[in-house]
Backbone as JSON, one array per atom type, in Angstrom:
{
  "sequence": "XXXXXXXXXXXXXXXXXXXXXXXXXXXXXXXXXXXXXXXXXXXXXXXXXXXXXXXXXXXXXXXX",
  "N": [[-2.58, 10.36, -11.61], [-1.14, 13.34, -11.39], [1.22, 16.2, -11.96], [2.33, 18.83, -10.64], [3.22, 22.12, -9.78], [4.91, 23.49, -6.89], [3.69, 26.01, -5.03], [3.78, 27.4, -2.58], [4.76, 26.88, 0.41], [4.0, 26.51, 3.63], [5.33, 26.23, 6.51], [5.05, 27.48, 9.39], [1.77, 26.43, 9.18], [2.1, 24.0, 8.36], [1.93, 22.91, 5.56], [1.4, 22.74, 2.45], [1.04, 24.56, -1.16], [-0.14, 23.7, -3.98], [0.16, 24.05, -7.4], [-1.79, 23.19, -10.6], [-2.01, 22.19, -13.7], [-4.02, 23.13, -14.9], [-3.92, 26.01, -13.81], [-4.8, 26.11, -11.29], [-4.74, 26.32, -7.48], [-4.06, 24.52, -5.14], [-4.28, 23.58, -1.45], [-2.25, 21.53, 0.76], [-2.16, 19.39, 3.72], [0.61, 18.55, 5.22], [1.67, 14.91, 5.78], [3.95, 14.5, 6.52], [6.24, 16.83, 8.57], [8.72, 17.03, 8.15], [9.39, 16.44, 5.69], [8.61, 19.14, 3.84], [10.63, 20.63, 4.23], [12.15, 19.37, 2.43], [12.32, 20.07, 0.34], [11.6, 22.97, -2.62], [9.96, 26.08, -3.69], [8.57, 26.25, -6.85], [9.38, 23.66, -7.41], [8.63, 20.78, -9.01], [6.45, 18.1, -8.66], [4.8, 15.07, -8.62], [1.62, 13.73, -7.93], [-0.68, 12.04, -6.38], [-3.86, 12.62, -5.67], [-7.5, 12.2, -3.61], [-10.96, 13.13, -4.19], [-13.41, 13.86, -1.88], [-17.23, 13.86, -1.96], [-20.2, 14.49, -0.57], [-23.52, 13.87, -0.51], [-27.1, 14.37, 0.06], [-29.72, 12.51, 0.31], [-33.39, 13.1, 0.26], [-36.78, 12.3, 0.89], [-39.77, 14.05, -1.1], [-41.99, 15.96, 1.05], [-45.02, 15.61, 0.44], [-47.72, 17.89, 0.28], [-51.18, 17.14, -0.05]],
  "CA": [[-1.45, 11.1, -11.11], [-1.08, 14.66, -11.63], [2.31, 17.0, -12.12], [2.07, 20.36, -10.14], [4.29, 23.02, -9.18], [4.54, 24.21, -5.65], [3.69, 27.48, -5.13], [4.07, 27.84, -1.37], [5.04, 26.18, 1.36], [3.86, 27.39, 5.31], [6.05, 25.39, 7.45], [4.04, 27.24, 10.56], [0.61, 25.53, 9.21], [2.61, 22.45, 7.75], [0.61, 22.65, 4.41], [2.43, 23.07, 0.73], [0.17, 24.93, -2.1], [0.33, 23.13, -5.39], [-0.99, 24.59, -8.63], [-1.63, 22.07, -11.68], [-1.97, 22.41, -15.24], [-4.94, 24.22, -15.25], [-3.72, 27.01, -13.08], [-5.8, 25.85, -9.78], [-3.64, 26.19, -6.75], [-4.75, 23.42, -3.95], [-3.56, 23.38, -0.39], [-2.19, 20.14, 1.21], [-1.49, 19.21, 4.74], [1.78, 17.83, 4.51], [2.06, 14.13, 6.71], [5.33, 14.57, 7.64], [6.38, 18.04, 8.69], [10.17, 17.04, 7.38], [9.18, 16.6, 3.73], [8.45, 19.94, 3.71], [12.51, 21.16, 3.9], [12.96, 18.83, 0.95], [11.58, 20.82, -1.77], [11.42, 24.32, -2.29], [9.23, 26.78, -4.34], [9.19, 26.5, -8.22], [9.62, 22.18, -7.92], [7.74, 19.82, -9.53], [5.76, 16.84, -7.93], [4.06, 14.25, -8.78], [0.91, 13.49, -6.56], [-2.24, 11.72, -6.32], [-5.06, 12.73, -4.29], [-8.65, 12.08, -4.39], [-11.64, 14.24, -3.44], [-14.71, 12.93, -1.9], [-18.46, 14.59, -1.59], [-21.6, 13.66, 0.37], [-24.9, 14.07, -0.1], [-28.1, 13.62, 1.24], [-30.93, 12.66, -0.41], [-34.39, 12.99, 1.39], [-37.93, 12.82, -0.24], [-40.15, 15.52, -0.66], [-43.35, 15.91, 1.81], [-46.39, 16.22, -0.56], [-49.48, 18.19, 1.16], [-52.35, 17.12, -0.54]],
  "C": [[-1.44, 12.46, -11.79], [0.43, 15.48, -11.44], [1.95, 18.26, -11.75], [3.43, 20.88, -9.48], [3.62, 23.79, -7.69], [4.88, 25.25, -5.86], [3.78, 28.24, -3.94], [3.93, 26.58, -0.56], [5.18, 26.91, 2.86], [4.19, 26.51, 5.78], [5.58, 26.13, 8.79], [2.78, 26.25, 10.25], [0.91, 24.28, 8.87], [1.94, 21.92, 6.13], [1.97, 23.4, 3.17], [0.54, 23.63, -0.24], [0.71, 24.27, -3.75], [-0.59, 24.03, -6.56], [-0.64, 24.14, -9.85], [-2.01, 22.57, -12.64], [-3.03, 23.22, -15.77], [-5.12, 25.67, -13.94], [-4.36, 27.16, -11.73], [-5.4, 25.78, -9.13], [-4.92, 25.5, -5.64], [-3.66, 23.02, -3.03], [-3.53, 22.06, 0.38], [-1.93, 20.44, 2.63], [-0.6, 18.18, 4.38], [1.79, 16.18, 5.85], [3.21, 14.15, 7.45], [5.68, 15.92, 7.44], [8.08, 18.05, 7.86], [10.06, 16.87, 6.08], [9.45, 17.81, 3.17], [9.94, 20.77, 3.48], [13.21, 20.86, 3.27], [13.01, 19.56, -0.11], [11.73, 22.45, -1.32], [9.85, 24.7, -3.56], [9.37, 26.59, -5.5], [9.62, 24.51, -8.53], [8.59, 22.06, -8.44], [7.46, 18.61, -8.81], [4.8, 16.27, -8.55], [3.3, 14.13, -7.79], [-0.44, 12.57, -7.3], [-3.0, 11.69, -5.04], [-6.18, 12.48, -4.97], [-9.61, 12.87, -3.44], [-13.08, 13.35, -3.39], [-16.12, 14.19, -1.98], [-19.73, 13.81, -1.25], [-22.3, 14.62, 0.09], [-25.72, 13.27, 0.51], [-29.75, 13.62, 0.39], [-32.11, 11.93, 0.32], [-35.61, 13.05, 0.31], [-38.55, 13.97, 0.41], [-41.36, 15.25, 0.32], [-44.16, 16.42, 0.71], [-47.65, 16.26, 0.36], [-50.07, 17.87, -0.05], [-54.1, 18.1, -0.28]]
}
C-alpha cells in the first residue's frame, strides 16, 4: 500500500494524478467517474496498484 497526494484531477478524461513519497506523479483512470467529486486536490489516499511488464525472449540465429 502506498500514501499519495493527489495532484490533479481531469474529470473530462476521468483520471486523478497521484504523486508518492518519492515525488513521482502517476496517472490513474478512475473506475467510477463519481469518486472523483469526493476528493479534491491536496488529499491523501491510500492505494494499491501493481505494474506489470512483458517480454520476449527469442534466441539468437548463429551463421556459421
Amino acid at each position: 500500500m502506498l500514501t499519495a497526494t493527489i495532484t490533479e484531477i481531469d474529470l473530462t478524461n476521468v483520471t486523478v494524478t497521484l504523486t508518492g513519497p518519492e515525488d513521482n506523479p502517476l496517472t490513474f483512470k478512475a473506475r467510477d467517474p463519481a469518486n472523483l467529486k469526493k476528493v479534491q486536490v491536496g488529499d491523501l489516499v491510500d492505494i494499491t496498484y501493481s505494474e506489470a511488464l512483458a517480454i520476449a525472449v527469442r534466441p539468437v540465429n548463429k551463421k556459421k
